[in-house]
Structure formats: C-alpha cells, structure tokens
C-alpha positions as YAML, in Angstrom:
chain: A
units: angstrom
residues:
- id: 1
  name: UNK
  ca: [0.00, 0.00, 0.00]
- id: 2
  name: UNK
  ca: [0.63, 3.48, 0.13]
- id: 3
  name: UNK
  ca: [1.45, 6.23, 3.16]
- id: 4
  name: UNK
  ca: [1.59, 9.56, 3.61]
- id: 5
  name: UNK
  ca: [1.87, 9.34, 7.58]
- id: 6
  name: UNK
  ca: [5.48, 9.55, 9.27]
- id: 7
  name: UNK
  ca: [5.94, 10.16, 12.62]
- id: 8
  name: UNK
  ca: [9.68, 10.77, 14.43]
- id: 9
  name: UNK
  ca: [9.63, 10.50, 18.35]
- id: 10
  name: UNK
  ca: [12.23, 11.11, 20.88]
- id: 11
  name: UNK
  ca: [13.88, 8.38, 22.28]
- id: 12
  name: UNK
  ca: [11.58, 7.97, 25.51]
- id: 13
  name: UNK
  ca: [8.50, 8.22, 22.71]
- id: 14
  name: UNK
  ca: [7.33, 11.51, 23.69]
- id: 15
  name: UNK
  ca: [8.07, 14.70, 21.23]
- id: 16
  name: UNK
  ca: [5.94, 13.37, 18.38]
- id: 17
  name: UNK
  ca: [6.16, 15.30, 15.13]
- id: 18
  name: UNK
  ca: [3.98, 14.33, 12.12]
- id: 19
  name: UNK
  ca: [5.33, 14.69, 8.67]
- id: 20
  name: UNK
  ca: [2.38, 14.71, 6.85]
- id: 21
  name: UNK
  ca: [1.97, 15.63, 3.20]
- id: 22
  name: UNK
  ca: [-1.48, 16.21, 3.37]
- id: 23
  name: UNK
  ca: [-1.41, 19.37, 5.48]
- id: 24
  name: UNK
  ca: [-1.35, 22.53, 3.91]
- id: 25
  name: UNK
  ca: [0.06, 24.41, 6.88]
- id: 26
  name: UNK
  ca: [3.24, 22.44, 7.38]
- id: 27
  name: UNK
  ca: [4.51, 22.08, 3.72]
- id: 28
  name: UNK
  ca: [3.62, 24.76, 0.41]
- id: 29
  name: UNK
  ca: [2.09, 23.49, -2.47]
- id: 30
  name: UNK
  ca: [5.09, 23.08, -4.55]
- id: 31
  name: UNK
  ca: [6.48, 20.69, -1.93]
- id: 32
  name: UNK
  ca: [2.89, 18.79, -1.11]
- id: 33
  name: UNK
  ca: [2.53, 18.88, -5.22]
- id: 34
  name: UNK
  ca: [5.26, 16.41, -5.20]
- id: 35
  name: UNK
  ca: [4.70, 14.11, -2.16]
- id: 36
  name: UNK
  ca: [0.88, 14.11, -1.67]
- id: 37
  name: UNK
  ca: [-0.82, 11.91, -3.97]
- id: 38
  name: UNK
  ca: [-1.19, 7.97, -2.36]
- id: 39
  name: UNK
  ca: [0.45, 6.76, -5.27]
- id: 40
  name: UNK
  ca: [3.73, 8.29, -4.94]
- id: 41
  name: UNK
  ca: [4.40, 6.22, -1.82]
- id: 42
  name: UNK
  ca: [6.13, 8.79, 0.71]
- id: 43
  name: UNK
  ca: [7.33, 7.07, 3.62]
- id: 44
  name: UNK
  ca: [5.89, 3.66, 2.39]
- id: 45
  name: UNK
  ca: [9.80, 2.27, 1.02]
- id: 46
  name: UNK
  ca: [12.09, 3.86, 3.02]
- id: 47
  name: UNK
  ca: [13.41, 6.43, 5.18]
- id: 48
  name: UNK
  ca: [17.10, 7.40, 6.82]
- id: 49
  name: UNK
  ca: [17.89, 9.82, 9.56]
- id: 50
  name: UNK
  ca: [20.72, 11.11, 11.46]
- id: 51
  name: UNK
  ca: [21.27, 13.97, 14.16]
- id: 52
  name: UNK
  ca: [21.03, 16.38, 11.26]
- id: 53
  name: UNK
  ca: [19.00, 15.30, 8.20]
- id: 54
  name: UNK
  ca: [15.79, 13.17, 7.51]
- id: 55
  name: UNK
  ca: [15.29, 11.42, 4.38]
- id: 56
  name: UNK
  ca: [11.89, 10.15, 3.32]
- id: 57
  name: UNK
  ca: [11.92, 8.52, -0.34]
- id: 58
  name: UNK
  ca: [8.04, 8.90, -2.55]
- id: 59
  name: UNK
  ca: [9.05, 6.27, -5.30]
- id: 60
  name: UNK
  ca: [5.98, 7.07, -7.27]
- id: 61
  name: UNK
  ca: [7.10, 10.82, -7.25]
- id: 62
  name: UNK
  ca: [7.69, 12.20, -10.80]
- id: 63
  name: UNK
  ca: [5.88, 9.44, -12.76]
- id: 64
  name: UNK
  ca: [7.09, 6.67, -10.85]
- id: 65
  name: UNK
  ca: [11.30, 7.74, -11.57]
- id: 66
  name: UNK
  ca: [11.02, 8.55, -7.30]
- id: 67
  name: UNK
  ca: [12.04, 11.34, -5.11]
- id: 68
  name: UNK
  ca: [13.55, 12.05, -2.19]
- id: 69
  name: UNK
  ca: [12.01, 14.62, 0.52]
- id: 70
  name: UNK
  ca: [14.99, 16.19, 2.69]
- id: 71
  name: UNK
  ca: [14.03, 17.65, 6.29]
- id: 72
  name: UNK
  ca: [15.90, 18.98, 9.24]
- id: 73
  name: UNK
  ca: [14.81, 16.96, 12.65]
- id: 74
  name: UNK
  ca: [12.18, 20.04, 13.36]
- id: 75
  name: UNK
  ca: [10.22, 18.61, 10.02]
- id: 76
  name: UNK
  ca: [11.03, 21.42, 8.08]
- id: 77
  name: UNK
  ca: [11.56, 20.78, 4.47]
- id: 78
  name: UNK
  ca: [14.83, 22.03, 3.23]
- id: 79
  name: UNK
  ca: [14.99, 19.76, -1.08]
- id: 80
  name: UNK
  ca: [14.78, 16.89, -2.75]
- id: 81
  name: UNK
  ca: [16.83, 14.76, -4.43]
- id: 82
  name: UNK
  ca: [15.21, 14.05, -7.74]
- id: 83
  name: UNK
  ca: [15.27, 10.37, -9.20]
- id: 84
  name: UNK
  ca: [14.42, 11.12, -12.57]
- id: 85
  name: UNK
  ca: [17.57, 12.68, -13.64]
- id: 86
  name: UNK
  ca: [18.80, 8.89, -13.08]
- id: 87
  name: UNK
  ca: [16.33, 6.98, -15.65]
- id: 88
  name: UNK
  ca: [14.11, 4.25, -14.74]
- id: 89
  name: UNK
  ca: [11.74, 3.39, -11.52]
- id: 90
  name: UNK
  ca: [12.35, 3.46, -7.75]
- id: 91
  name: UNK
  ca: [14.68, 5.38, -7.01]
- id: 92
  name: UNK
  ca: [14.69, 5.92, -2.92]
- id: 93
  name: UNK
  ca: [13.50, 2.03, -2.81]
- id: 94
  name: UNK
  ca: [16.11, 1.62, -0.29]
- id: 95
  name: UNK
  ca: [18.18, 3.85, 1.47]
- id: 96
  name: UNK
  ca: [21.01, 3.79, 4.34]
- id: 97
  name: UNK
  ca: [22.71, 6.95, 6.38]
- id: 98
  name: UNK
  ca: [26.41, 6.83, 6.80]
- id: 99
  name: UNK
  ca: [28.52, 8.89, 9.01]
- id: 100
  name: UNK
  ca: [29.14, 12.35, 7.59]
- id: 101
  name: UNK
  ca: [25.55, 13.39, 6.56]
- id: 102
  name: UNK
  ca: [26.35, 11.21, 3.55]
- id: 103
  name: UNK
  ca: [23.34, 8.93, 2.39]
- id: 104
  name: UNK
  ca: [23.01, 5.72, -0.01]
- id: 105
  name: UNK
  ca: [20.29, 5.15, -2.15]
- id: 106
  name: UNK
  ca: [19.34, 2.11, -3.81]
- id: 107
  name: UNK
  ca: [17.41, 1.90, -7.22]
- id: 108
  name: UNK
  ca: [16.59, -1.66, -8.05]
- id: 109
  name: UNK
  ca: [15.03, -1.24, -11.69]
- id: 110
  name: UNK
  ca: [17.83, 0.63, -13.05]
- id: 111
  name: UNK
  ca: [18.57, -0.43, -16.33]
- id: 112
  name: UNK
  ca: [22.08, 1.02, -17.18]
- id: 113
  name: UNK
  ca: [23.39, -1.19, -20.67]
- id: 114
  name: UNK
  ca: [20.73, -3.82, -19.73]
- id: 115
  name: UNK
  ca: [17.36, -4.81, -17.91]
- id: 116
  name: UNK
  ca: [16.99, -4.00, -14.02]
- id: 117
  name: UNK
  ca: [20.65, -4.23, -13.40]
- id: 118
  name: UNK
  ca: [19.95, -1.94, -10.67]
- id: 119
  name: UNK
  ca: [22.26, 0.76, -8.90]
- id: 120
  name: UNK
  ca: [23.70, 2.36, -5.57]
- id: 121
  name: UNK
  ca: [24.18, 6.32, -5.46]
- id: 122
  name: UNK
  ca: [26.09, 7.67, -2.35]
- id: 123
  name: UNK
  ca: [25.18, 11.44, -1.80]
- id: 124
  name: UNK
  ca: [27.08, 14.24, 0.29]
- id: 125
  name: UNK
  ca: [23.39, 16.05, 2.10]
- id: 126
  name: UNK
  ca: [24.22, 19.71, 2.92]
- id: 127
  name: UNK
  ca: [21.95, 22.38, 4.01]
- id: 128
  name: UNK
  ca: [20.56, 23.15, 0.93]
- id: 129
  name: UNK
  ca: [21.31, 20.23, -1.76]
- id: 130
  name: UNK
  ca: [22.64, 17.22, -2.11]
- id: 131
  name: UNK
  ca: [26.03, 16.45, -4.14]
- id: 132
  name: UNK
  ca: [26.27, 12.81, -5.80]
- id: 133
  name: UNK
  ca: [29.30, 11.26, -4.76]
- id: 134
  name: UNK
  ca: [29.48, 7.80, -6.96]
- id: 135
  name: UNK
  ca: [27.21, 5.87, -8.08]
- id: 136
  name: UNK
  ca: [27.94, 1.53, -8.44]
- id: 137
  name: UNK
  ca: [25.72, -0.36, -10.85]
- id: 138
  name: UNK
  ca: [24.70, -3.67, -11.32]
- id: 139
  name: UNK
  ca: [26.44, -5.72, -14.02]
- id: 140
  name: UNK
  ca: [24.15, -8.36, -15.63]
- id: 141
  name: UNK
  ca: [20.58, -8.41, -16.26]
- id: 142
  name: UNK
  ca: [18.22, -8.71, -13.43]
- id: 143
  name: UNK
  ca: [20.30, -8.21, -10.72]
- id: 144
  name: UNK
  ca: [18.35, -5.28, -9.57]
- id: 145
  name: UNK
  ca: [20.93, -3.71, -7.24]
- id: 146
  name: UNK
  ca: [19.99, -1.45, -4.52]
- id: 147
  name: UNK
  ca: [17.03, -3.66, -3.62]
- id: 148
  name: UNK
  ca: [18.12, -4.56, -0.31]
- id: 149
  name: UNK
  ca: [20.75, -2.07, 1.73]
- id: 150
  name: UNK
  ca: [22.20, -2.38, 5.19]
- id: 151
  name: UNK
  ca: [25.02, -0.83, 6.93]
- id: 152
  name: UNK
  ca: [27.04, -0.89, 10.16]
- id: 153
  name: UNK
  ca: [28.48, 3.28, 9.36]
- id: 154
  name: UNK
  ca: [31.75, 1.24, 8.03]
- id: 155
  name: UNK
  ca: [30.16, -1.04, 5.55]
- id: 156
  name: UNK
  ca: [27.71, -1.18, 3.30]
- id: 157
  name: UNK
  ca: [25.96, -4.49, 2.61]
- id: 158
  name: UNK
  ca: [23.78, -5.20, -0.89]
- id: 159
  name: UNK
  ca: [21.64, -8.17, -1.33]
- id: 160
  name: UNK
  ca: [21.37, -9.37, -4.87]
- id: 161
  name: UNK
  ca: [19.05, -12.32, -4.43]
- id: 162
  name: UNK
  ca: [17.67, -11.85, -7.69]
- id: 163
  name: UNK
  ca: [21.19, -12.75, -9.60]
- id: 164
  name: UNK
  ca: [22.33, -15.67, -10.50]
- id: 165
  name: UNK
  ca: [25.14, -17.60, -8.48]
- id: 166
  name: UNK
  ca: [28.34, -16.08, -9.48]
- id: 167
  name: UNK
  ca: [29.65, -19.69, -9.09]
- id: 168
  name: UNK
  ca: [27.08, -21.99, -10.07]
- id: 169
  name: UNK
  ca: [25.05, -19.88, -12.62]
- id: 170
  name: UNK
  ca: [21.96, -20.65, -11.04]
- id: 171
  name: UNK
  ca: [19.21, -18.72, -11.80]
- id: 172
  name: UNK
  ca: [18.08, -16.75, -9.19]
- id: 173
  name: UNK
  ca: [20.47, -18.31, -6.67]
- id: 174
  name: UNK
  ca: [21.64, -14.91, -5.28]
- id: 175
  name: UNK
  ca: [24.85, -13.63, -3.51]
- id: 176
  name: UNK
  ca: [25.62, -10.19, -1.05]
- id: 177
  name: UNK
  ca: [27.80, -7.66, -2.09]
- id: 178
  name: UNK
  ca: [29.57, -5.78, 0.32]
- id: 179
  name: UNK
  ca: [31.43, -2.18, -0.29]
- id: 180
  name: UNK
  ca: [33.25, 0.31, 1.85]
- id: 181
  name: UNK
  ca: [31.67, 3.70, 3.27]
- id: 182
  name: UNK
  ca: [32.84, 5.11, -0.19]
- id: 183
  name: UNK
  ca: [31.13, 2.23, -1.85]
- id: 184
  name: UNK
  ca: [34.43, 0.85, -2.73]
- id: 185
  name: UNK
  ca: [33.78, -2.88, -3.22]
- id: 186
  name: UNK
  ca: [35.48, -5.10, -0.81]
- id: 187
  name: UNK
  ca: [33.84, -9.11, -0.96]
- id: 188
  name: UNK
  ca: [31.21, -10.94, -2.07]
- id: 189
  name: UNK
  ca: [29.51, -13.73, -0.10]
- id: 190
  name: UNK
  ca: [27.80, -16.79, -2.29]
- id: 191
  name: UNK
  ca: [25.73, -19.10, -0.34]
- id: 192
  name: UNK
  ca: [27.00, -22.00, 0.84]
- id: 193
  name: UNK
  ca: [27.63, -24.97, -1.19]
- id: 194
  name: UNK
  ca: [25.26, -27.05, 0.64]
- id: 195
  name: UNK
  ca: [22.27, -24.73, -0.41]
- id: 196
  name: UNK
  ca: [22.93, -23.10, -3.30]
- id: 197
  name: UNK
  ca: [20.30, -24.12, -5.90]
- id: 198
  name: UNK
  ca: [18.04, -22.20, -8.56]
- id: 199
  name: UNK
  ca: [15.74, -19.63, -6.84]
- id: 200
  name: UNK
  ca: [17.29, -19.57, -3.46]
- id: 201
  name: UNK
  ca: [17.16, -15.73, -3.01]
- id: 202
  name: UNK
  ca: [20.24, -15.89, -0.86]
- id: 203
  name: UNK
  ca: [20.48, -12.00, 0.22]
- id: 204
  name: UNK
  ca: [16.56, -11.28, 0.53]
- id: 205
  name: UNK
  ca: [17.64, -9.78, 4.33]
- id: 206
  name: UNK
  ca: [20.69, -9.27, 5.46]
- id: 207
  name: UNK
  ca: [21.96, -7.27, 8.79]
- id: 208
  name: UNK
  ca: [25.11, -6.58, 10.07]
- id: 209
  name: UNK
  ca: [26.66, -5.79, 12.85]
- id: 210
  name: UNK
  ca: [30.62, -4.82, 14.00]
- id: 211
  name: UNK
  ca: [32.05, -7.70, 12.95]
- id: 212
  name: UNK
  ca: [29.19, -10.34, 11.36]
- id: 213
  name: UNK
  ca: [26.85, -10.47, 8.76]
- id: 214
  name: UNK
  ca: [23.98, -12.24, 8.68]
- id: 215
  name: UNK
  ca: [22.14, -13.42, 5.88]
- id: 216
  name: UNK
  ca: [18.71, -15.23, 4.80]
- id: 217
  name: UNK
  ca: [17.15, -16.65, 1.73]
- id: 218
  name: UNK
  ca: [13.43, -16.51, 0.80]
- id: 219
  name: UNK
  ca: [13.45, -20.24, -0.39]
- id: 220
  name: UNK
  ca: [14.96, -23.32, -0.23]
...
C-alpha cells in the first residue's frame, strides 16, 4: 500500500512530530505537489535519519522515476533529491545513512546497458542540496541492485538475491555484495555450497553488525 503518515519520536516516545503531506500548513504546495498523492508512496519504502537530516523517499514521485524529501529533525523541508535525472523506476526504494551526513540510495530497476541491473548512489546532504558522490551499478541483467541495503556506518551491505550464483550460474540463486563507506567494493559472499540451488534468493535480508553479517534466503 501506500502512506503519507510519518511520525519521528524522541527516544523515551514523547516529542511526536507528524510529517504529513497532506497538510497545507506544514509544507507549500510546490512541496505537497510532489509528495501528496497515495500513489507516490512517501514514507511507504524507506526512510534514513541522522542527528542532522531526515530522508523520506516517494518512489511514485515524478511518474514513478522517485524522489527524495529532505528535512531537518524540526520537520522542516529544506529539497529533494530528484530520481528522474537517473532513468528508470524506484529510485529511494532503499536507502542507508552513513557517518558524515552522507546517504546511499538504492534503485533496483535501473537499467544502465541492460534490464533491471539496478544501482547504488552515495550522496554528500548539505543544508541546501545534495552532491552525488558515486554511483555503483549492477552488471548483468536482473540483478536489480539497490534492492536490499544495510550498513554498520563502516560497511555497506547489498543483497542481490535476484542474480544468479556467481559460481554456479543458477538462476536466481543470489549472492551479497559488500562495499566500503565510499562504496568501494570489498567481498562478495555466495551461499553455501550445501544450499545453493536455482531460486534460493540468498540476500533477501541481510543485517550486520561490527564484525558479522547475517544473511537469509526466501526459499529453499
């Protein structure tokens, strides 16, 4: 479904602010004209915060390409990051906050030389825009990238359970991907050998923590 409802408490759960779309006194019409409708999905995919920024992603925003909403912590509105400068559909489908006030967003159905290769852009947020860093891209068909993001502030983790084994060629097997805070690549990790078979979906969750990461399939 959709959402235009999100809510940021303090940590005891008092302090509730409401950052909702749908009220003309918070947010001007230029800003509501982008976020408001129920089928651009703000909130609904994913949102990242620090000390200094809150991002909300609308992935239906701008004909379905996606948009990002930047706030302060008050919920005031300060830009957005617009998705369709990068082609394709849902951008903001996944998104991670690394030290720095820099952000990674994923965009699964990015094409880029093929079909939903998918992609990873790493952005610098700053009190009034939002400078892309690099941006990492899928390499065969259907990988779809960006689909799944996690990170520990050092590492960033990617899921790819939609590619094929990287060993085994299974369809559908799926492997993780795991890059630096600069989105450096540093390892892969393939399922195990005991597992690994055609639509496994290793990488469909992942977390990880100081020094593990975990890792789950969707079927086996």
């Amino acid at each position: 479904g959709s959402a235009q409802y999100v809510y940021s408490y303090d940590l005891d759960g008092s302090g509730e602010f409401h950052f909702n779309m749908l009220d003309a006194s918070l947010y001007s019409n230029s800003v509501r004209s982008k976020f408001n409708a129920w089928s651009y999905y703000f909130g609904s995919r994913a949102i990242a915060a620090n000390d200094s920024y809150v991002a909300i992603s609308a992935v239906g925003a701008n004909n379905g390409s996606g948009s990002i909403a930047i706030f302060d912590p008050q919920g005031n509105f300060l830009y957005d990051i617009d998705g369709s400068e990068n082609n394709d559909n849902n951008f903001g489908d996944k998104m991670v906050m690394l030290p720095n006030n820099r952000l990674v967003v994923g965009q699964r159905s990015r094409d880029y030389g093929g079909s939903n290769r998918g992609a990873m852009y790493l952005y610098s947020l700053g009190a009034s825009s939002a400078s892309l860093v690099k941006s990492v891209y899928g390499s065969t068909n259907n990988q779809q990238l960006g689909s799944n993001l996690e990170t520990n502030g050092s590492l960033v983790v990617a899921g790819l359970h939609f590619s094929n084994g990287p060993t085994t060629g299974n369809p559908y097997e799926g492997y993780v991907s795991v890059y630096d805070s600069n989105l450096n690549h540093q390892f892969n990790i393939e399922a195990p050998a005991e597992v690994s078979a055609s639509s496994l979906n290793f990488g469909k969750a992942t977390a990880i923590g100081s020094d593990k990461i975990a890792v789950s399939s969707s079927d086996y």
